[in-house]
Each structure stands twice: as structure tokens, then as C-alpha cells.
C-alpha positions in Angstrom: 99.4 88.4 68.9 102.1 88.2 71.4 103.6 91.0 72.9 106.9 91.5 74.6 105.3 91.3 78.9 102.2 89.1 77.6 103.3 86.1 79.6 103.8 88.4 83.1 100.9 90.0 82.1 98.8 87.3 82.1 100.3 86.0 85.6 99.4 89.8 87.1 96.0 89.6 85.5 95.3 85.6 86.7 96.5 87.1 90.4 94.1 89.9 90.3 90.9 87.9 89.1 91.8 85.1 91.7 91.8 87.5 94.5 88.5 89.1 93.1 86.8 85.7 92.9 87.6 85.3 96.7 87.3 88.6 98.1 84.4 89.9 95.9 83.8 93.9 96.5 83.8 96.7 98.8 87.3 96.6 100.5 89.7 99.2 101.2 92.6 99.1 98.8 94.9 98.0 101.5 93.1 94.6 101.5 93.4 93.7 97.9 97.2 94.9 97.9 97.7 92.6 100.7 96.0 89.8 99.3 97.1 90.6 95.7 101.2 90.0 97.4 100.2 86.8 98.9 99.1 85.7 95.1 101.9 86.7 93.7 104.1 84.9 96.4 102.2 81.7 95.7 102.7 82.1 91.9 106.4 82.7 92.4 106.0 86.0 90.7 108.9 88.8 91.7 107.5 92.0 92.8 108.3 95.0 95.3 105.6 96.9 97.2 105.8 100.4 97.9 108.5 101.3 95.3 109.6 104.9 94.6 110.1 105.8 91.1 111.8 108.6 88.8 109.5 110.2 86.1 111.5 111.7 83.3 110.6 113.8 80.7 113.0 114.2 78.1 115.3 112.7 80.2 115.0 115.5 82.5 113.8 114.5 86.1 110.9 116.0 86.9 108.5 114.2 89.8 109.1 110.7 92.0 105.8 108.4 91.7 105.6 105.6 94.7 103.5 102.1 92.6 101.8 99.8 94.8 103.6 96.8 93.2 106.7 96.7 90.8 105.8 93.8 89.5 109.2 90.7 87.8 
């Protein structure tokens, strides 16, 4: 079945394993993140890092949420 972000989804989830496969365990976060925006850049896959977003509920604003990667 295909869903509407399969194909991104599939580039994120390639991205993560390769850096996995290289880096193996027991890093700080920061590392991956670091190594995970390097993937990305070689995949040609848009993303920001550190981006602030709204949470809504009912279309009423009720918190900000920073993501590690906004990813295409």
C-alpha cells in the first residue's frame, strides 16, 4: 500500500539505518543529528534543524514544540 509521504519516508528511514550501520551505538544524540544532516545533504533531501513549531488544538494555540529535523 502506498501512502501519501511513503516515498520521503523511506528516504528518512534509508538515512537513519545508513548512519546506524556506520555509527553503531552508544552516542549522544547530538552525534546522530549531526550525522543524520550530513545524510540527508548527500541524498539531496530538504530539511531544517532546530525548527520551532505551533501546536494547535482546536485551532487554538496552545504550546511551541522545537523538532530536531523538519524534514522536505
Amino acid at each position: 500500500m502506498k501512502y501519501k509521504y511513503s516515498d520521503i519516508t523511506e528516504k528518512i528511514i534509508k538515512a537513519a539505518m545508513t548512519v546506524h550501520s556506520i555509527l553503531g551505538n552508544g552516542f549522544p544524540e547530538i552525534v546522530y543529528q549531526r550525522a543524520l544532516a550530513i545524510e540527508f545533504d548527500l541524498m539531496n533531501i530538504q530539511y531544517k534543524r532546530e525548527y520551532s513549531m505551533h501546536i494547535y488544538y482546536k485551532e487554538i494555540h496552545i504550546a511551541d514544540r522545537r523538532v530536531d529535523f523538519l524534514v522536505d
